[in-house]
MITOR-913773 format. One record per residue: x, y, z of N, C-alpha, C in turn. Coordinates in Angstrom, 1 decimal. Example, Ala and Ser with C-alpha at 12.3 -4.5 7.8 and 13.67 -1.06 7.14 Angstrom:
% residues 2
    neast   nnorth      nup   caeast   canorth     caup    ceast   cnorth      cup
     13.2     -5.7      7.8     12.3      -4.5      7.8     13.2     -3.3      7.8
     12.8     -2.2      7.1     13.7      -1.1      7.1     12.9      0.0      7.9
% end
This chain:
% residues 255
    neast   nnorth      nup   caeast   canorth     caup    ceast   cnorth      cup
     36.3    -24.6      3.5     35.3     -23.7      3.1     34.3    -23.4      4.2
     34.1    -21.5      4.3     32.7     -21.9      5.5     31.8    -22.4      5.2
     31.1    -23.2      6.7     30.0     -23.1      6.4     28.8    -22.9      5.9
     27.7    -22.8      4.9     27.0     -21.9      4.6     25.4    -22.5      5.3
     24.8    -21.9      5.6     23.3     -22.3      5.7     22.1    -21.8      4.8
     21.5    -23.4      3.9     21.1     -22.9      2.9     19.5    -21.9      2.8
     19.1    -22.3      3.8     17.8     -21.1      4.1     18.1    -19.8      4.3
     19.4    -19.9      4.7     19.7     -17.8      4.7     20.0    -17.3      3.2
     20.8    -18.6      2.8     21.2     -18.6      1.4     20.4    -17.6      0.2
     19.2    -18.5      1.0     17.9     -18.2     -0.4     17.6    -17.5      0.0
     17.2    -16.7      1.4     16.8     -15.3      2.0     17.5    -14.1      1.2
     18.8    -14.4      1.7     19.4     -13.2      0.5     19.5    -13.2     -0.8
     19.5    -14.2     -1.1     19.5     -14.7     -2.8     18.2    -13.2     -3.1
     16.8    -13.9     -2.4     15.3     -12.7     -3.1     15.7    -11.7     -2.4
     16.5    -11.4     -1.7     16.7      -9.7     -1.3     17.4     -9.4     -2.5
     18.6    -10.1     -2.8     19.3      -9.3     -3.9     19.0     -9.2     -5.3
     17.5    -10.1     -5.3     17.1     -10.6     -6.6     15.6     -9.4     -6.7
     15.4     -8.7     -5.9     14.5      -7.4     -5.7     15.5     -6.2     -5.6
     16.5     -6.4     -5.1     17.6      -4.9     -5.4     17.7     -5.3     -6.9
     18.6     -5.8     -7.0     18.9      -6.1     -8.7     17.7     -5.5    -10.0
     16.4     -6.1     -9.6     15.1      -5.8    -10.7     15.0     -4.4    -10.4
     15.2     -3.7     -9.0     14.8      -2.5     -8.7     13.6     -2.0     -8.9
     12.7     -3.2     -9.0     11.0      -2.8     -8.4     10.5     -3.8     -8.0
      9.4     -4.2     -7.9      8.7      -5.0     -7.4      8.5     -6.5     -7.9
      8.3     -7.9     -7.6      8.4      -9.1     -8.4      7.7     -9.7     -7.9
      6.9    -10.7     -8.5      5.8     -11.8     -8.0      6.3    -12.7     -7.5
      6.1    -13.8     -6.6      6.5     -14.9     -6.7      7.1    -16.1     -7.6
      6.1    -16.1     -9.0      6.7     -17.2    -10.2      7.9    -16.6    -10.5
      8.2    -15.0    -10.8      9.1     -14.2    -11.2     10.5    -14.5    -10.3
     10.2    -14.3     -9.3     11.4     -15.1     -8.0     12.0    -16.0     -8.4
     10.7    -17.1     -8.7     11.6     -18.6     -8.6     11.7    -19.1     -9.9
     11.3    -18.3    -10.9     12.1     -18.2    -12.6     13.4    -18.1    -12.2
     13.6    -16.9    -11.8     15.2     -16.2    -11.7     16.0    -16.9    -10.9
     15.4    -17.4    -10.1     16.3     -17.9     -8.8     16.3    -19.5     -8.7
     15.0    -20.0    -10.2     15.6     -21.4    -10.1     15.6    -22.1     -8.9
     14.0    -21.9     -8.0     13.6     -22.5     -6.7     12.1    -22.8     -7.0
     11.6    -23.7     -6.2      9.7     -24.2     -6.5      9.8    -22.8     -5.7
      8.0    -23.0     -5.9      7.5     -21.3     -5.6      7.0    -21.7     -4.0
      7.2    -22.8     -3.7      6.3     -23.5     -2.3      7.8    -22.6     -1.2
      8.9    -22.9     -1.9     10.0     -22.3     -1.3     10.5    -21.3     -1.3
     10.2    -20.3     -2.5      9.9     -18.7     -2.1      9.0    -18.0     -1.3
      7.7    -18.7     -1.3      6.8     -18.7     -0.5      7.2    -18.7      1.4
      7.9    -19.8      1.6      8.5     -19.7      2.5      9.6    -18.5      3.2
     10.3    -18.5      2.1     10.9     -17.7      2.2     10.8    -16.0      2.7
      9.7    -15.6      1.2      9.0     -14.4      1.8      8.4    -14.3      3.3
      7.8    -15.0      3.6      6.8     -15.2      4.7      8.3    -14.6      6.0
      9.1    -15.4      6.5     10.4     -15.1      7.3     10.3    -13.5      7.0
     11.0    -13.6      5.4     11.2     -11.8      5.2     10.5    -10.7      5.9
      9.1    -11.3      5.3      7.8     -10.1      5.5      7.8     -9.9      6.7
      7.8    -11.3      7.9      7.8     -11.2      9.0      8.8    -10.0     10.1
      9.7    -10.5      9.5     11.3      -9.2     10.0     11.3     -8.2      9.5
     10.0     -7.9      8.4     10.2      -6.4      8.0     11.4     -6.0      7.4
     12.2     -7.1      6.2     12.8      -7.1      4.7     12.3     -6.9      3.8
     10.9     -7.3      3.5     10.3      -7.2      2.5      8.9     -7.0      2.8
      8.3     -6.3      1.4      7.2      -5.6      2.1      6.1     -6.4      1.1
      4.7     -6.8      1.0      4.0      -7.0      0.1      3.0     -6.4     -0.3
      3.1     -5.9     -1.8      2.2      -4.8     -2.1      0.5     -5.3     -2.7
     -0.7     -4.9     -1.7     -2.0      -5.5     -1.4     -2.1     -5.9     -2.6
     -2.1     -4.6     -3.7     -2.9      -4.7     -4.5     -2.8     -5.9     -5.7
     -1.3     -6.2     -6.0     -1.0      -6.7     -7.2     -0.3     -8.1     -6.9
     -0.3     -8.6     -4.8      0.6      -9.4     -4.7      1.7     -9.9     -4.5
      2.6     -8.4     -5.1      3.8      -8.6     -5.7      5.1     -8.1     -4.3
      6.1     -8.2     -4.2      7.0      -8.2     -3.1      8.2     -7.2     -3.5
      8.4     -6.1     -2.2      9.3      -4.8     -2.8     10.0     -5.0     -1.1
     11.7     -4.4     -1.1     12.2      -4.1      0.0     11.6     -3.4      0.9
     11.5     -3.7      2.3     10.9      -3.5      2.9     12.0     -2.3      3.9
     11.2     -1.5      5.2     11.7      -0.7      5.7     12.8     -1.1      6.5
     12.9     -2.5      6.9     14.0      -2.9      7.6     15.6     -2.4      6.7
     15.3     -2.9      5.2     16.2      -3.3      4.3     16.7     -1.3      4.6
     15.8     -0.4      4.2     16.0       1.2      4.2     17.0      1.6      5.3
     16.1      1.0      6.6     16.9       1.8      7.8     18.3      1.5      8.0
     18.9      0.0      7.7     19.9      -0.6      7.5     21.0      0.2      6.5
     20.5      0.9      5.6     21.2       1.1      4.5     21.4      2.2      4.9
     20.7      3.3      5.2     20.6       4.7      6.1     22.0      4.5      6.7
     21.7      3.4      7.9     22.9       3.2      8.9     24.1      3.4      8.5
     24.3      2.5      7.2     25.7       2.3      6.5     25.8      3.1      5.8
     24.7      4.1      5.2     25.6       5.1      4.5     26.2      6.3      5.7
     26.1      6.8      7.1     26.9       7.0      7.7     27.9      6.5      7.7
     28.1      5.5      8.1     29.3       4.7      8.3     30.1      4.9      7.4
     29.9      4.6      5.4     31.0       4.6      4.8     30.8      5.3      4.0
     31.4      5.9      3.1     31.3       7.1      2.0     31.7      6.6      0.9
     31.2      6.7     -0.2     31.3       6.2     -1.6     33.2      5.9     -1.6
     33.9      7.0     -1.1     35.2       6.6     -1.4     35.5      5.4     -0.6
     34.9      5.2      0.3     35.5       4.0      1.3     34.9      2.3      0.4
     33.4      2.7     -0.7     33.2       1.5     -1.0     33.7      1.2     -2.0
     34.2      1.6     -2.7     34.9       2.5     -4.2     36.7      1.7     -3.6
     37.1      2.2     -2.7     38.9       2.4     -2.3     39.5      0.8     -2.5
     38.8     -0.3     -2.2     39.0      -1.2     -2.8     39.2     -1.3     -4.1
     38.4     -1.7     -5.2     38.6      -1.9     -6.6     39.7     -0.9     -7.2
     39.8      0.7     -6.3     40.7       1.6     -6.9     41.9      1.0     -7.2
     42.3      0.1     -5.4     43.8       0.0     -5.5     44.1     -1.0     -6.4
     43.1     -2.4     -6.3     43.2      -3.3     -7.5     43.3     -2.6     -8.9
     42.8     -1.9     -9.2     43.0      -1.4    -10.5     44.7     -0.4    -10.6
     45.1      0.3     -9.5     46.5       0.6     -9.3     47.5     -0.2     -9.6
     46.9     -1.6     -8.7     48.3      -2.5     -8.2     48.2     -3.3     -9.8
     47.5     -3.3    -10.6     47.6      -3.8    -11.9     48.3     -3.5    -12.5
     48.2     -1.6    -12.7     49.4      -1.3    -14.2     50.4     -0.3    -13.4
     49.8      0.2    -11.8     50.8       1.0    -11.2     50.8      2.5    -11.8
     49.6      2.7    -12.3     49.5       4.0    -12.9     48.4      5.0    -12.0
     48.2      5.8    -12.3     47.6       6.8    -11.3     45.9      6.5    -11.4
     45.1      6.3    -10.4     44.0       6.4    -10.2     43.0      6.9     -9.8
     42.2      7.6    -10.6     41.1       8.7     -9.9     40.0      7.9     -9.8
     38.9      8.6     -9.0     37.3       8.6     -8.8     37.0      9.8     -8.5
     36.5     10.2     -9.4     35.4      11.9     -9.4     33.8     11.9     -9.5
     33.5     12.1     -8.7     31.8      12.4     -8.6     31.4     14.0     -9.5
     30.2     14.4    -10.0     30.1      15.5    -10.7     29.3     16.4     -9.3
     30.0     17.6     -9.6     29.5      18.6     -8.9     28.7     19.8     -9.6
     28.2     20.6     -9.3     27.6      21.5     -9.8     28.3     23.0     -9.7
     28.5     23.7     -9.9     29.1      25.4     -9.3     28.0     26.2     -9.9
     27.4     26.8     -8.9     26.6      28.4    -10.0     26.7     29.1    -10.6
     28.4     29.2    -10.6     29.2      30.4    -11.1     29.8     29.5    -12.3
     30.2     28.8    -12.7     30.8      28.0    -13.5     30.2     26.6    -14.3
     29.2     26.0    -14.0     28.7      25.0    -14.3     29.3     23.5    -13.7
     29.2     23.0    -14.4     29.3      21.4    -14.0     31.1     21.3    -14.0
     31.5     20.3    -13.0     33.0      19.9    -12.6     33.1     18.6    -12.5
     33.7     17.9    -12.8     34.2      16.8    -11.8     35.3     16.9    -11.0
     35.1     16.3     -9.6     35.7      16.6     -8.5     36.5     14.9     -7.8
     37.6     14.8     -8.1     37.9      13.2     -7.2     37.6     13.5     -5.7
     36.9     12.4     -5.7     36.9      11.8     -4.1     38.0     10.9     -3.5
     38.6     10.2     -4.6     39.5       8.6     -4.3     40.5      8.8     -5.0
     41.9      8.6     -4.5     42.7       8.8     -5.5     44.1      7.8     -5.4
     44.8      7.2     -5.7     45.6       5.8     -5.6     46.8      6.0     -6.9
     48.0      6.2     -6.2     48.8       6.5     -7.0     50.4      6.1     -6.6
     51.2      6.3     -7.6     53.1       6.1     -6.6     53.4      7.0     -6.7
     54.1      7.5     -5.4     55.2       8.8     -5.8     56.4      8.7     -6.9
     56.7      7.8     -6.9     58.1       7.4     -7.8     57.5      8.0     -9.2
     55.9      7.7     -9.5     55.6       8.1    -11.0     54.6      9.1    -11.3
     55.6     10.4    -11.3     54.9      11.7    -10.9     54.4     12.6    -12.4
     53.0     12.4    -12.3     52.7      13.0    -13.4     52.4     15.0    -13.7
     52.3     15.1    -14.6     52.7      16.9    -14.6     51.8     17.3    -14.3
     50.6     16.5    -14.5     48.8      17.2    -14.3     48.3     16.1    -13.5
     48.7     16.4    -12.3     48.2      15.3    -10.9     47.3     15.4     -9.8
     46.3     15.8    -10.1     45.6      17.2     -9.2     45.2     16.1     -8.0
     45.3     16.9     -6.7     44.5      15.8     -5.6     43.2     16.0     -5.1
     42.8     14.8     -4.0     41.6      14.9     -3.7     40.7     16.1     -3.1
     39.5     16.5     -4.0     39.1      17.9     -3.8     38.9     18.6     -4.6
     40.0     18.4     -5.7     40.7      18.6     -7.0     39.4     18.7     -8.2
     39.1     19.9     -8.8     38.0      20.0     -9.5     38.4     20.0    -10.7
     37.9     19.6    -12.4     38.2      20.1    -13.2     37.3     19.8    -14.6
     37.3     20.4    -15.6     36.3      20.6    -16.9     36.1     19.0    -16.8
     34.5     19.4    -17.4     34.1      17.6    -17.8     34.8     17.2    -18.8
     34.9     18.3    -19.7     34.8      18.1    -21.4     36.2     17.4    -21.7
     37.3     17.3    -21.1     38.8      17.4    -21.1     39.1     16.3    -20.8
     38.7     15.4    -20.1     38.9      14.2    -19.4     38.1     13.1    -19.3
     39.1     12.0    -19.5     37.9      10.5    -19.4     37.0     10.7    -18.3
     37.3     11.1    -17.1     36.7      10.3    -16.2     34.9     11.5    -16.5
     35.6     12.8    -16.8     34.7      14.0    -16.7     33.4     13.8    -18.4
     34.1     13.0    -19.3     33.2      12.4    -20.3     32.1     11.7    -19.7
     33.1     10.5    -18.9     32.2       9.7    -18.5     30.7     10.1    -17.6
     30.9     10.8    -17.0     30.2      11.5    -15.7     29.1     12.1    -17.1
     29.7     12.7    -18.0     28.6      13.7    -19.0     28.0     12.8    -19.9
     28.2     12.0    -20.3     27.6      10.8    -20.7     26.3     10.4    -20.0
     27.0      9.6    -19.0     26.2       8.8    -18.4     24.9      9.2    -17.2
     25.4     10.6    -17.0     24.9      11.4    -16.1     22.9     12.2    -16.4
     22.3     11.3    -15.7     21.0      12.1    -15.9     20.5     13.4    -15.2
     21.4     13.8    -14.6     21.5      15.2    -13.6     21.8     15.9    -14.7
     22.5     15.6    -15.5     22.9      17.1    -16.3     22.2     17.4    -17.6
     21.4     18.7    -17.7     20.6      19.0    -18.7     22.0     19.0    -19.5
     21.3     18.5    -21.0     23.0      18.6    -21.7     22.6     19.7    -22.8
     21.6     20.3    -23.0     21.0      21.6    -24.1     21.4     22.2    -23.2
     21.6     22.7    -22.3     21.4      23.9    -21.3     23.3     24.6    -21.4
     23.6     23.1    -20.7     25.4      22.9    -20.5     25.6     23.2    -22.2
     25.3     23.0    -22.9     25.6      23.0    -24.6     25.9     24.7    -24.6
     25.0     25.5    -24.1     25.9      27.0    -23.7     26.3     27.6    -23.8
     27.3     26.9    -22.6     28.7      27.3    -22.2     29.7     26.6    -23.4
     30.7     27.8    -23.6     31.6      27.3    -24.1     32.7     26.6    -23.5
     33.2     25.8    -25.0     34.3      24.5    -24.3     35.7     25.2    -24.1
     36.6     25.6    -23.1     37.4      26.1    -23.4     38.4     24.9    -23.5
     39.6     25.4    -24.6     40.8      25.0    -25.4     41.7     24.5    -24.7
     42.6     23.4    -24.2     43.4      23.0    -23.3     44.7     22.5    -24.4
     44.5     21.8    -25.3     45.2      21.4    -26.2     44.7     21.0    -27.7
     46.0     21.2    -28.3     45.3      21.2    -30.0     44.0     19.5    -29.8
     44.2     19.0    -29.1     43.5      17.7    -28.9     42.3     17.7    -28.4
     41.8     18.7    -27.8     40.9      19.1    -26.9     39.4     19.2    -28.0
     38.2     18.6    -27.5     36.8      18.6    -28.4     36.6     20.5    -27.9
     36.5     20.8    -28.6     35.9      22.3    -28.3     34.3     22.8    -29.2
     34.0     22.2    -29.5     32.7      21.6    -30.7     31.9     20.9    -30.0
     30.8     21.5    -29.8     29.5      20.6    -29.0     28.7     19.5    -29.8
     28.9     19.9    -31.1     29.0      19.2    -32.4     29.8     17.6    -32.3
     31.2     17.9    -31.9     32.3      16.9    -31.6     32.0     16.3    -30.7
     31.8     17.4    -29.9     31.4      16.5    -28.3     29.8     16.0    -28.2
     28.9     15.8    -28.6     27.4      14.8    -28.7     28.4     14.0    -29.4
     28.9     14.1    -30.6     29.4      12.9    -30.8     30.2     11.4    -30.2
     30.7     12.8    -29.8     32.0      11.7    -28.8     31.2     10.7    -27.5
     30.0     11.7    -26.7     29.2      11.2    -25.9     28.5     10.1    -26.5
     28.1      9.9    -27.8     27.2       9.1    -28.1     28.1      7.9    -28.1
     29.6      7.9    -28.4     30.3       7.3    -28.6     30.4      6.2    -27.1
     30.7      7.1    -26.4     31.0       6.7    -25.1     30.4      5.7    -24.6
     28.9      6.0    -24.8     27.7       5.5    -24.2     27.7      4.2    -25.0
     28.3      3.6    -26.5     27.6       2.6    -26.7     29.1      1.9    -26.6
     30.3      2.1    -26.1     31.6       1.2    -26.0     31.5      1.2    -24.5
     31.0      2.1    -24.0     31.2       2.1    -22.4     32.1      2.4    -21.5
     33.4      3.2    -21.8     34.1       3.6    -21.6     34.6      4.6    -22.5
     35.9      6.1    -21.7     36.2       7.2    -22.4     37.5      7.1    -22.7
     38.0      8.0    -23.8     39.4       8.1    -23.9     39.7      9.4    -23.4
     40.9      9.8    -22.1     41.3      11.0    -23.0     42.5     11.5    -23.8
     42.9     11.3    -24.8     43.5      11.5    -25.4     44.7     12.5    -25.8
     45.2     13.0    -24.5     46.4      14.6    -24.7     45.0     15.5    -24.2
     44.2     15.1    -24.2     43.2      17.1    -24.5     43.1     17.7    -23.5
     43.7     17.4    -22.5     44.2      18.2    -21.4     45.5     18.6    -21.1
     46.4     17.7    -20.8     48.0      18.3    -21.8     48.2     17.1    -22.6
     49.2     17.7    -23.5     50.1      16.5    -24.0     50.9     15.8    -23.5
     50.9     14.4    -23.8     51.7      13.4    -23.2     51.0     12.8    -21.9
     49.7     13.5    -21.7     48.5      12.3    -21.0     47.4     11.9    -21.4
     47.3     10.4    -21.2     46.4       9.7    -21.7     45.7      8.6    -20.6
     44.9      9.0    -20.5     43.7       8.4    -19.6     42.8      7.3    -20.3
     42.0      6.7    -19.2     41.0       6.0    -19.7     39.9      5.8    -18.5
     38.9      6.2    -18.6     37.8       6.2    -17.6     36.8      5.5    -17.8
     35.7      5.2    -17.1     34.5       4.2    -17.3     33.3      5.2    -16.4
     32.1      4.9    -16.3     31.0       5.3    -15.3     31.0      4.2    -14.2
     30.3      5.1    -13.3     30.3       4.0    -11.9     28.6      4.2    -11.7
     28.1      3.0    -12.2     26.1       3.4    -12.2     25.4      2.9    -11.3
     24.1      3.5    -11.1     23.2       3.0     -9.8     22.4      2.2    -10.9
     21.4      1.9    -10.1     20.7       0.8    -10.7     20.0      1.3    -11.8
     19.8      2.6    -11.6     18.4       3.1    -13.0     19.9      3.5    -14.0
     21.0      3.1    -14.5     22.0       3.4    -15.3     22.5      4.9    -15.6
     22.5      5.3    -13.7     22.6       6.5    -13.9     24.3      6.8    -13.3
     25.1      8.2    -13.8     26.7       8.1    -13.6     26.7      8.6    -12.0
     26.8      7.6    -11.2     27.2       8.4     -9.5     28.6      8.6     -9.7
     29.5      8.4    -10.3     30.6       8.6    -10.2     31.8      7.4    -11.5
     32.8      8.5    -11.8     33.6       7.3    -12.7     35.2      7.2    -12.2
     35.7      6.4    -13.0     36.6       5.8    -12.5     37.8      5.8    -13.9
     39.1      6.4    -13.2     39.6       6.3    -14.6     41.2      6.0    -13.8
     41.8      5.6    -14.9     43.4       5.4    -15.0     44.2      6.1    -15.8
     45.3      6.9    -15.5     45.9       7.8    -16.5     47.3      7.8    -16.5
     48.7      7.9    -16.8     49.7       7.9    -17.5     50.6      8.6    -18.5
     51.3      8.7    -18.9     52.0       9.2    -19.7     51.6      8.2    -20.7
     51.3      9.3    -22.1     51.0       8.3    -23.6     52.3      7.4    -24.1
     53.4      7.6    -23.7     54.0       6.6    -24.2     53.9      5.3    -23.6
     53.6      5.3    -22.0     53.6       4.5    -21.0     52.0      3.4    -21.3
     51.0      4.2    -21.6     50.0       4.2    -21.6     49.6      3.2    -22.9
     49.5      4.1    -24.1     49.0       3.7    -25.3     50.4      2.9    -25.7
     50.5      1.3    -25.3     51.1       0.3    -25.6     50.0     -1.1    -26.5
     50.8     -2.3    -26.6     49.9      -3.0    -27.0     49.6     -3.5    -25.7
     49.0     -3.2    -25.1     48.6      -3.8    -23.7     47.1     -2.7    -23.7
     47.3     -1.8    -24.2     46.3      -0.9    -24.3     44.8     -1.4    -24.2
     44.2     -2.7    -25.2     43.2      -3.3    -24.9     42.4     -3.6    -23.7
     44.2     -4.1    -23.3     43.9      -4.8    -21.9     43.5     -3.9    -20.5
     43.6     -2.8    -20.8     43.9      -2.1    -20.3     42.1     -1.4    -20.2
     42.0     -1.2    -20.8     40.7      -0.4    -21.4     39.8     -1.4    -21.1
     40.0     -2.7    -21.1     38.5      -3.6    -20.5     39.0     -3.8    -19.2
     40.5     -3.9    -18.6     40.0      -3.9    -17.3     39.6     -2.7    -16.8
     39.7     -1.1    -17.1     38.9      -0.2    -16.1     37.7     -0.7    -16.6
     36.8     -1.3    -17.5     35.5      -1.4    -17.9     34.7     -2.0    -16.8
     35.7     -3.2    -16.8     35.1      -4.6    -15.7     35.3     -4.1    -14.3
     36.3     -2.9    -13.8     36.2      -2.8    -12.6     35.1     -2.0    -12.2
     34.9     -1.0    -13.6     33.7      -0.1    -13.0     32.3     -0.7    -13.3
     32.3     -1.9    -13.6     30.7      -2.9    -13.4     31.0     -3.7    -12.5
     31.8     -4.1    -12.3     31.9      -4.3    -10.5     31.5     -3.9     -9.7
     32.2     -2.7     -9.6     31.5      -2.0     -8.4     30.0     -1.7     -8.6
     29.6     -1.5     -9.8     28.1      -1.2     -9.9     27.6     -2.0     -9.3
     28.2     -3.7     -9.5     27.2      -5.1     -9.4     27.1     -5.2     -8.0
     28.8     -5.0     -7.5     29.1      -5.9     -5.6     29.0     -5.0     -5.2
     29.1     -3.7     -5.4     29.3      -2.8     -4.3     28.2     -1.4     -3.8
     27.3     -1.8     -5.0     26.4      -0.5     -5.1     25.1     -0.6     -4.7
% end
C-alpha cells in the first residue's frame, strides 16, 4: 500500500469537504463532518489560508476555496475536456454489457431550439446499430434517454418557452404531448434515470442518467443503448442502476 501522510490527508479531506457543501463552513461544521477536534482543523486551515487554498471570510469567520484552488482548476480545464474526464467511466460502462455508449452535452440552435449533441462515444463495430449517429452528432431531446435526461435535469432550459415548439413524431412510441412529456420529466427526476423506449426507431432501447454539477444541475448525460431484444432482458434492472451509479460517479470523483 502507498504510503500516505496523515497531515496532507486532512488538508484535502477540508478542501473536498468545502467543494462538496459548495459554500462556505465554520470550523465546528468541518470537524462534525470530518470527525477531527477543531484544535486540528484549526491547524489545518491556517497551512491552507497560508498557500492561498482557502480563503476566510472577515465577516462571519467562516472558510470558502480560495484563489489558489480557481487558478489550478482554470489550468486543468485547458488541459482536459469534459470528454477526457467522462472517457473513463464511459468505457467501464461499455466493457460491462458491450453495448453502445453515448455522452451528449445540450446545445442551443437559434434556428431550431435545444439539441443534444455527444461529445463521447464507446462502442464495437461487430454490433452495428441502425440509428448510430457519431461524435458531433446532434439530435431531438424529446426522443431519447440521454436528451430526457439533459431536459429534465437541465436549469438552462426555460421549459414554458421550449413547451412551443412542437414535438415532432419519430415512432408510434414517441411522447408528442407536452402534457406526456412534463409528465415523463417529472418522472425522470424522482427515479433518476430515462427510458427510451423504440421512440426514435423501433427495436432501440436506451437508458440514460444526468451527469450533475454540484448545484444539481444537467452538464451532460450518459446513456447506453441496444437493440430491445438485446436490451430489455432480465438483466434489465441491472442494467438501469448501473448507468445510475456510473453517472453519480462521475458527479462525485470526477466533477
Amino acid at each position: 500500500m502507498t504510503e500516505r501522510i496523515v497531515a496532507v490527508d486532512r488538508a484535502l479531506d477540508i478542501l473536498l469537504a468545502l467543494y462538496h457543501n459548495n459554500g462556505e463552513m465554520g470550523v465546528s461544521e468541518l470537524a462534525r463532518d470530518l470527525d477531527l477536534y477543531k484544535s486540528t482543523i484549526h491547524r489545518s486551515l491556517a497551512s491552507l489560508e497560508y498557500k492561498g487554498f482557502v480563503q476566510k471570510n472577515p465577516e462571519n469567520g467562516k472558510y470558502w476555496l480560495g484563489m489558489k484552488v480557481y487558478a489550478m482548476g482554470l489550468l486543468v480545464g485547458e488541459k482536459f475536456s469534459l470528454a477526457d474526464v467522462v472517457r473513463p467511466y464511459a468505457k467501464e460502462l461499455f466493457e460491462a454489457y458491450g453495448e453502445v455508449v453515448n455522452v451528449s452535452v445540450l446545445d442551443r440552435d437559434p434556428e431550431v431550439g435545444y439539441k443534444s449533441v455527444i461529445i463521447l462515444k464507446e462502442f464495437s463495430k461487430s454490433k452495428v446499430l441502425s440509428v448510430n449517429p457519431g461524435v458531433g452528432s446532434s439530435s431531438d431531446l424529446h426522443i431519447s434517454s440521454i436528451g430526457k435526461s439533459l431536459l429534465a435535469f437541465s436549469k438552462d432550459i426555460d421549459l414554458m418557452s421550449y413547451a412551443e415548439q412542437p414535438l415532432k413524431r419519430y415512432t408510434e412510441n414517441t411522447i408528442v404531448s407536452w402534457e406526456g412529456m412534463m409528465a415523463e420529466l417529472k418522472k425522470i427526476r424522482q427515479q433518476g434515470y430515462a427510458i427510451d423506449n423504440e421512440e426514435q426507431e423501433i427495436g432501440l432501447y436506451c437508458i440514460g442518467a444526468p451527469i450533475l454539477d454540484k448545484r444539481g444541475n444537467a452538464i451532460a448525460a450518459i446513456s447506453i443503448s441496444g437493440p430491445t431484444v438485446r436490451m430489455n432482458r432480465e438483466d434489465l434492472d441491472e442494467k438501469i442502476q448501473r448507468v445510475v451509479e456510473i453517472s453519480r460517479r462521475i458527479t462525485q470523483e470526477a466533477l
